[in-house]
Structure formats: C-alpha cells, structure tokens
C-alpha positions in Angstrom: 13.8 15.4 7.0 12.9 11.9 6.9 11.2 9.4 5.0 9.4 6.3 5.3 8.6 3.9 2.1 6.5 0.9 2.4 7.1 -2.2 0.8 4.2 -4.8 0.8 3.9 -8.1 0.9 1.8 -10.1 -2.1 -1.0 -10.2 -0.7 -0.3 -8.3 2.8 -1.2 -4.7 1.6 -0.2 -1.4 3.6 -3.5 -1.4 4.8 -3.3 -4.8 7.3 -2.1 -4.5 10.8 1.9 -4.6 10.4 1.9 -2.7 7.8 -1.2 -0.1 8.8 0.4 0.5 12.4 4.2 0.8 11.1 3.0 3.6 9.1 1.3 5.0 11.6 3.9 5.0 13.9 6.1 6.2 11.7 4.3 9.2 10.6 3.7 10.1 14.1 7.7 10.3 14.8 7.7 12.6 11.7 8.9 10.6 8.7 7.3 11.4 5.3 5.4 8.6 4.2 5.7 7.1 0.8 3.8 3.7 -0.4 5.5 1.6 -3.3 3.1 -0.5 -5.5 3.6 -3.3 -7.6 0.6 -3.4 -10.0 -0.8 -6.7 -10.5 1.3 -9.4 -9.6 1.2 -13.0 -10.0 -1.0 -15.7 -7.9 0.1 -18.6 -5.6 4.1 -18.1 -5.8 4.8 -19.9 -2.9 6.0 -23.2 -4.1 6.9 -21.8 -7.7 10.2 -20.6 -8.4 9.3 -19.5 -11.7 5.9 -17.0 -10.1 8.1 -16.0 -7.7 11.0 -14.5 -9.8 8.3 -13.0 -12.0 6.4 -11.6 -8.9 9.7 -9.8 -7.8 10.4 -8.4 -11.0 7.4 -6.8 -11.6 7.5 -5.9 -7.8 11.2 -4.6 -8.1 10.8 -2.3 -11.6 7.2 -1.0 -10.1 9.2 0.2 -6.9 12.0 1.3 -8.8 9.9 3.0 -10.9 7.2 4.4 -8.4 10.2 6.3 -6.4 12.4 7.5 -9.7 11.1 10.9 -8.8 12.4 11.1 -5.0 14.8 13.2 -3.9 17.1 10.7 -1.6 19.8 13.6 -1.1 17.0 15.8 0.6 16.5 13.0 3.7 18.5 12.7 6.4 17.4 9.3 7.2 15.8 6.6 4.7 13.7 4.2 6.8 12.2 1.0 4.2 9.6 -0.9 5.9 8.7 -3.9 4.2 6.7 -7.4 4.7 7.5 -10.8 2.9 8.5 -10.2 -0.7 8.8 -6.7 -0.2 12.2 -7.2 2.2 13.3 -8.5 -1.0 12.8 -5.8 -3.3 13.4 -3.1 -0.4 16.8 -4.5 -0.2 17.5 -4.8 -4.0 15.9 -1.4 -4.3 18.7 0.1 -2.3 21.1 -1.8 -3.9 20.1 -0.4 -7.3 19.5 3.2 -6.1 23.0 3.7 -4.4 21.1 4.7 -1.0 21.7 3.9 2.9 18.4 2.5 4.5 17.9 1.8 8.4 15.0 -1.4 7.8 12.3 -2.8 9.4 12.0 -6.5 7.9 8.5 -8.1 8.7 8.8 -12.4 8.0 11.6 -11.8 5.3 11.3 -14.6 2.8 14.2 -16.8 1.1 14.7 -15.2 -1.4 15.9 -12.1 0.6 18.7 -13.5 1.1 20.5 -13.0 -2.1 20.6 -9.2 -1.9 23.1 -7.2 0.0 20.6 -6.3 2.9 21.3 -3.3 5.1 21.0 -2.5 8.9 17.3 -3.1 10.5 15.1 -5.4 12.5 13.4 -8.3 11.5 10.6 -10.4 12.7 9.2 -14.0 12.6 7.2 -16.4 13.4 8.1 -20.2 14.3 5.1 -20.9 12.1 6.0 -19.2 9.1 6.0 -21.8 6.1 8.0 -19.1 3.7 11.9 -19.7 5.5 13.2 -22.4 8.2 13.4 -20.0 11.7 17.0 -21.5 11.9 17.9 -20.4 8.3 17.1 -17.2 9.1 18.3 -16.9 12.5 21.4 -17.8 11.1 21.6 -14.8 8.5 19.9 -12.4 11.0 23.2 -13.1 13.2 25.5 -13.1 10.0 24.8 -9.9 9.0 23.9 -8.1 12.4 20.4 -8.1 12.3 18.3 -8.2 15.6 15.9 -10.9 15.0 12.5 -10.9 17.2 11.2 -14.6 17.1 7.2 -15.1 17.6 6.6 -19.0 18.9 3.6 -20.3 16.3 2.9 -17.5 14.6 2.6 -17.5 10.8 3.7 -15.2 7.9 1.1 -12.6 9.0 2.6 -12.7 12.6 -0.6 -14.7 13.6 -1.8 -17.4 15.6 -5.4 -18.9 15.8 -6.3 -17.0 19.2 -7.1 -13.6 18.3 -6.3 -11.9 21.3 -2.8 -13.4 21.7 -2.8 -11.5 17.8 -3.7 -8.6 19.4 -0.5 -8.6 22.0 1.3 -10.1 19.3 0.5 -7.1 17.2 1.4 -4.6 20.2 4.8 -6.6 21.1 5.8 -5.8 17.1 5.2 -1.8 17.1 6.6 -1.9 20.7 9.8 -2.9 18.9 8.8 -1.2 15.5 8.8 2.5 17.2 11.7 1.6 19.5 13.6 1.1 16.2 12.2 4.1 14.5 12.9 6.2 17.7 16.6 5.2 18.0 17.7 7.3 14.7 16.3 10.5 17.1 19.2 10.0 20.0 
C-alpha cells in the first residue's frame, strides 16, 4: 500500500493547481490520499519571524495531531507532498514520527532548512521572494535533492502570462508523476 499526505502552504490550500493536480496524480498511481490541516493560522508571516514560528507551530502540532491515528507500518511507501511552509512541517513531521518519506517539495521556504529533510524533488521559481534561488540551490545539491528551477515565476510557480502558467503548471506534474512513478520500477 501506499500513501500520499498533503502539506499546504498558508495560504496555498490543496485545492490550487500544484497542490489539486499532485493529488490527482497521485491518487491515480494508487496512493491513498490523506490531507493535513492546520486550523487557523496566523496572517502576513512573511517578513515576521515571530508569525512565522507561531504559524509552524500551530501548522506542525495540527499535522502531527491530524495523522496520530495512521498506521505508517501498514505502507510500503510514504510519499509527503507539500508547498511553502508545509516542506517545513512535512520534514519536521517525519523527523518527530520516526518515518522514511520519498518528497515532493513545492518553493520550500527558509525556514526548511533547519530540519533533517529526506529524499525528494523540489521546485522553484527565480521570482520567489520567500528564499534566494542560490541559497537553495546550494542545499538542494548539499543534501541530494534534484532542484527544478522556473525563470520568473513566483511562490505559486506563476508568472504574469497565464498561458506560460498553464505549461508551467504541466512542466511541474510532468516531473511530479515522473517522481511518483519511479518508487513503481
């Protein structure tokens, strides 16, 4: 068996594109599917070290206590998907539960960083305002993470020309499914 658990971003729910497609996908290749909430979190954290640290504890202990139930021994592979904060609390999540992950990281913030992260893919754009594309780059290679690098795109993977989005967007669950597939070989 295999599972799937989202991990959102603050304000990028399971519902928008990376997210809504990754899920997709992954259900499709027959992974359970399991969403993590966080409950009400605080607003405008970027720029606030203090919001931020509360934001990922909330988001951490909801996690943490939305998947105390799960039975981790019954799955022969534990895929996390997460976006922005969640790459944070994905990774401290397995940390805290004892478990091996494969990941899919979607524009993993700072703050990531400070976790023992596991083996997955992430993805970025130059435009991102959240981490320095060098500063990741430079952990991506560190701990042997593939890094795919969007020019101009923002945290959401974006640019302002919605049908570059749109290939964007396909490029991303191109690589997503190709990830997801290689625990099948």
């Amino acid at each position: 068996m295999k599972l799937a658990v989202l991990f959102p971003g603050v304000g990028y729910h399971v519902d928008k594109p990376l997210l809504y497609y990754a899920k997709d996908l992954a259900a499709s290749l027959g992974y359970e599917i399991m969403e993590v909430k966080y409950g009400e979190l605080p607003s405008r954290i970027k720029g606030s070290p203090e919001k931020m640290q509360r934001a990922f504890n909330i988001s951490l202990e909801n996690a943490l206590s939305s998947l105390k139930e799960v039975e981790w021994k019954k799955y022969g592979e534990i895929l996390f998907i997460s976006k922005s904060i969640g790459t944070a609390v994905a990774a401290e999540t397995a940390n805290q539960l004892g478990i091996k992950t494969r990941n899919i990281y979607y524009t993993p913030v700072a703050e990531t960083f400070q976790f023992s992260v596991q083996p997955g893919i992430a993805f970025h754009g130059t435009a991102d305002s959240w981490v320095e594309t060098g500063v990741l780059q430079e952990f991506c290679v560190t701990h042997g993470i593939p890094l795919f690098v969007t020019e101009r795109a923002n945290h959401s993977m974006e640019t302002e020309d919605t049908l570059k989005n749109i290939r964007i967007l396909s490029d991303i669950m191109e690589q997503t499914a190709n990830y997801m597939r290689e625990s099948q070989e």
